[in-house]
N, C-alpha and C positions, 0 to 999 in steps of 0.2 A: 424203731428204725425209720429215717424220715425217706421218700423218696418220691418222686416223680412220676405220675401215673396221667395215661391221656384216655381221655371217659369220652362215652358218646351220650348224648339226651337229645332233650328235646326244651325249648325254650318260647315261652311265647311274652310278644309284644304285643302291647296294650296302644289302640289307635292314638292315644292323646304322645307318644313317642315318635311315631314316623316319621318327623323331619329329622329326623337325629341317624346319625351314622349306625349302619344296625350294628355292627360289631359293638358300638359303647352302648346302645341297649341293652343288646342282648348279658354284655359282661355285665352292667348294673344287676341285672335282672338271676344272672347265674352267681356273683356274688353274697348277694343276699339270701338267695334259697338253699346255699350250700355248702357256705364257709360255716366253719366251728361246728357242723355236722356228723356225727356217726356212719357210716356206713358198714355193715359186718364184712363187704367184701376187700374195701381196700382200705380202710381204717380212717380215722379223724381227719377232717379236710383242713386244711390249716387255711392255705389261700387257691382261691383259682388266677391261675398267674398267666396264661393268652389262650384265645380262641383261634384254633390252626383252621377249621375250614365251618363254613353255614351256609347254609343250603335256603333253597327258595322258600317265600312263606307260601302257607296253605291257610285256607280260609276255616270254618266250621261253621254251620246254620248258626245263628244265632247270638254268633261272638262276635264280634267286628276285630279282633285280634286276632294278628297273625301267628303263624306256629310254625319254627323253623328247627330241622335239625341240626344241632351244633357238636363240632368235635375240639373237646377244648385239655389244656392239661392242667393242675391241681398239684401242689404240693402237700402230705400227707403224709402224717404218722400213725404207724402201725407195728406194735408191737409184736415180738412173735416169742412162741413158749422158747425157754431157755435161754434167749438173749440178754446178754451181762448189759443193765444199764445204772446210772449214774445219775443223781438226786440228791436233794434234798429233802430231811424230816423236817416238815408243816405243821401235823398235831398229832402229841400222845395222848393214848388215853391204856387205861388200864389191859386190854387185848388185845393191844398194837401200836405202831407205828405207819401215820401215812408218809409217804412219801411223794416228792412231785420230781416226776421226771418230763421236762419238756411241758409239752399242753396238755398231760393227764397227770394223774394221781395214782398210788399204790396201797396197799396195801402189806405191810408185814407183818403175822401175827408174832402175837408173843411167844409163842413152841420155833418161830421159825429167826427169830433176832440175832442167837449163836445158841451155842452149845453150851445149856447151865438156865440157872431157875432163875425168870425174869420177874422182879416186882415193880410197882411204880411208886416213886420216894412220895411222903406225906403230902405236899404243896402238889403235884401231879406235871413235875416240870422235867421229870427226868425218870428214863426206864435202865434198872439197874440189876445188873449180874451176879449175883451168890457169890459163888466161887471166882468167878474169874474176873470180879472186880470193874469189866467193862461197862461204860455208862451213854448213855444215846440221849441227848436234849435236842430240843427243836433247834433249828438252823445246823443239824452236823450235815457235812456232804459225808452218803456213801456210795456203795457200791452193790450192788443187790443184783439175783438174778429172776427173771420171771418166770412163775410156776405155773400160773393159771391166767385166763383171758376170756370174757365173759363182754360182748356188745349187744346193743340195741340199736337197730339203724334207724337213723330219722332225730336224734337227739345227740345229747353230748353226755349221755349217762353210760357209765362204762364202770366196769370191775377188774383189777388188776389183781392177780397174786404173787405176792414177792418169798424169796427167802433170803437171807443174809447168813446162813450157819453153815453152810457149808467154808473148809478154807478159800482165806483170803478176797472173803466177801467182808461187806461191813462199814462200820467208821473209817473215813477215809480223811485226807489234811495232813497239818501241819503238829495237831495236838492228840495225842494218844489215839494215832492212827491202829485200827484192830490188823489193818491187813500190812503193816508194815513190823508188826508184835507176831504174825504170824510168818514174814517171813524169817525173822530174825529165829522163830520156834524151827525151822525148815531149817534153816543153817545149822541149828543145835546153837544159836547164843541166846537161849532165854535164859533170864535172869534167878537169882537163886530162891528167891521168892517166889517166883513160877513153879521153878526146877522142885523145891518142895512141896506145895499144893499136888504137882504132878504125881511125888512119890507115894503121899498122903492118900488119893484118890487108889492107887493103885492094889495101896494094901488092905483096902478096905473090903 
């Protein structure tokens, strides 16, 4: 979820700046220490995009920089447990699918892809479904929901956990869309091919 959040800190200017407007110091300076950042509270800082109010410098023994309080706002994404989001698969490998949603990455295991026994084809370019035939290569856009959410503040290392097996999660497009096979299963027009795996499973 991206959204709009206004932070308070503190900022300090370096003497060799002081002829300079302090508001464009200060932003240089809040830029740099804090875009493409973790924070566990309010999530991944994308941009700091203006400084609403800064306050008088204060000195400190020994520094010849000043140190001003600033209240600035950030645009930033932060994901929250259960929110349906929308991605791209980057890299398979044999226990998953990463995903990239926005400026993070996910993670979908292989128990979690759909519902049925996941392998990965010989060449390692595609992760594919037993029974139900579904196949997931890199570049598919899906649709996944987040399970887990795992930060470290002060970096951009982060842990996502996705699922796609629940209905109407998944491959998503123009070509053997998963959630568009599901809704058609919802309707009752799944195909007789389906309709028989289905009865198959059943009687087993």
């Amino acid at each position: 979820m991206y959204s709009i959040v206004t932070v308070k800190d503190i900022v300090r200017i370096p003497p060799n700046q002081f002829g300079q407007p302090i508001e464009e110091a200060a932003m240089v300076h809040l830029r740099k220490n804090h875009e493409n950042v973790l924070d566990r509270d309010i999530g991944l800082i994308i941009s700091v995009i203006e400084i609403d109010e800064i306050g008088q410098g204060r000195l400190i023994p020994g520094d010849g920089a000043t140190y001003h309080s600033v209240t600035y706002k950030v645009l930033v994404f932060k994901p929250v447990r259960g929110e349906l989001v929308e991605g791209n698969v980057v890299e398979l490998m044999d226990f998953g699918a990463f995903i990239r949603m926005g400026p993070l990455d996910g993670l979908c295991h292989v128990s979690q892809i759909c519902d049925d026994f996941i392998t990965q084809d010989s060449k390692g370019n595609a992760l594919l479904g037993k029974e139900s035939g579904r196949i997931l290569t890199e570049g598919d856009q899906v649709r996944a929901r987040i399970t887990s959410i795992s930060f470290e503040s002060g970096n951009r290392s982060g842990k996502l956990g996705l699922t796609m097996r629940q209905p109407f999660l998944g491959k998503i497009g123009p070509d053997q869309s998963w959630v568009d096979q599901d809704v058609k299963a919802a309707r009752g027009e799944v195909p007789k091919k389906e309709k028989k795996k289905q009865a198959e499973k059943q009687t087993r």
